[in-house]
N, C-alpha and C positions, 0 to 999 in steps of 0.2 A: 616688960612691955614690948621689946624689939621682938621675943621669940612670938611670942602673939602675935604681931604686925606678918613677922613672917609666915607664920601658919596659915592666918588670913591670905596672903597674897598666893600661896601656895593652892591654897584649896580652891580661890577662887580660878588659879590659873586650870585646875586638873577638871573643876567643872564646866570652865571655858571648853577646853578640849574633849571632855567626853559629849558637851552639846553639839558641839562641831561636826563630831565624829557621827553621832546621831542625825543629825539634818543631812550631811553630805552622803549619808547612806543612803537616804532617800531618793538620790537624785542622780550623783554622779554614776558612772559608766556606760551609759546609753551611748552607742554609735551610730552618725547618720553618714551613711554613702555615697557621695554624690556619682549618681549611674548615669548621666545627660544633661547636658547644659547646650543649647541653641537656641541663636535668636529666629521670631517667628518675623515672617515677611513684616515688610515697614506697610505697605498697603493692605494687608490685612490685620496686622495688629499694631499699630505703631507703638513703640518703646516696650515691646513687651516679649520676654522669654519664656522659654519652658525648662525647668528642672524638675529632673525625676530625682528621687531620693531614696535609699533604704535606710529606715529608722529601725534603730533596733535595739531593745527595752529590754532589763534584766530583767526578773522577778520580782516585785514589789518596788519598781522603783517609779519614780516620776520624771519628768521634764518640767523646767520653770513655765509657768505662765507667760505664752508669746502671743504675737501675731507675725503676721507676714506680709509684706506690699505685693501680695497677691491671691487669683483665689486657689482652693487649695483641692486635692481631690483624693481621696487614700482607696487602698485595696487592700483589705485586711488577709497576711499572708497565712500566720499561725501565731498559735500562745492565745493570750486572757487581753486582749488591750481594752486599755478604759479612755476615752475619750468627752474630755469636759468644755464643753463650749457655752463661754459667757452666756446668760439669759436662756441656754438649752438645757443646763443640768448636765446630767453626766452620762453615756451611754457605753455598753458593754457587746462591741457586735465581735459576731461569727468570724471565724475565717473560712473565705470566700466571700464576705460582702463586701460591698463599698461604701462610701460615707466624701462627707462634704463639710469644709469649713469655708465658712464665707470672706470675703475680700476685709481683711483685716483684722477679724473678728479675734479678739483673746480665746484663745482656749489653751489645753495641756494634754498630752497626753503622756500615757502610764501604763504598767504590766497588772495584773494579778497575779497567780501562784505558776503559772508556765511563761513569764515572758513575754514578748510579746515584738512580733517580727511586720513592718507595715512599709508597705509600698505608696510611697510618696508623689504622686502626678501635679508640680504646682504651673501655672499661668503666673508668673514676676514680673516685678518692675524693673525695668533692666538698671541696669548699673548699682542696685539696692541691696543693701544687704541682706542675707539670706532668711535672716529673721532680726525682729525688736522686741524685749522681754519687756515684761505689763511697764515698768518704770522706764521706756525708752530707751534703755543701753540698747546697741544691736548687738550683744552676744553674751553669752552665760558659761557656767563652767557644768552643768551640767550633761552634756553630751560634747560627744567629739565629734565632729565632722572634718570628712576625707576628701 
């Protein structure tokens, strides 16, 4: 009976770990940049900054579902980026275009099979943190930010 008990606990542990291993593929190594951080005048914006950002996606991976306490403005550099915004569906632009997520709004974005390299223009809430994933933590482990 014990060697059973232990097989069980084994298996379930190596299936724990190969699940793990599986999700966090999806997700982890994305790195975001931070290229500029200044506050914008108090009489033309009061409490509100600007960070520029470089996001930058492996190959098939993703970023958790966020928002940001601000709005958001992207400049698609290079690579396949997928971009999913709540109630928009999901969109796959060029590089060289730009794109918009709105003031808080959940979305994700994610690579296809090159990558995916994205210049970040946000409007912030000043003293906020830099983003909140859908369940309100403000931070995840799926990207690094510098």
């Amino acid at each position: 009976m014990r060697a059973l008990t232990v097989g069980l606990v084994a298996g379930c542990v190596v299936a724990g770990f190969a699940a793990g291993v599986v999700y966090g593929e999806n997700r982890a190594g994305s790195t975001v940049t931070n290229l500029f951080h200044a506050p914008l005048s108090e009489r033309f914006a009061p409490g509100r900054e600007v960070l520029v950002d470089l996001v930058e996606i492996p190959p098939h991976r993703r970023l958790e579902r966020h928002r940001h306490p601000g709005e958001e403005f992207h400049y698609y550099l290079e690579g396949d980026p997928e971009i999913a915004i709540e109630g928009q569906g999901v969109i796959r632009p060029a590089p060289g275009t730009v794109g918009h997520i709105p003031f808080e709004a959940i979305h994700r974005a994610g690579a296809g099979d090159a990558g995916a390299r994205i210049l970040v223009f946000r409007v912030h809430t000043t003293g906020k943190p830099w983003r909140y994933l859908e369940d309100g933590k403000p931070e995840g482990d799926d990207a690094v930010r510098r």
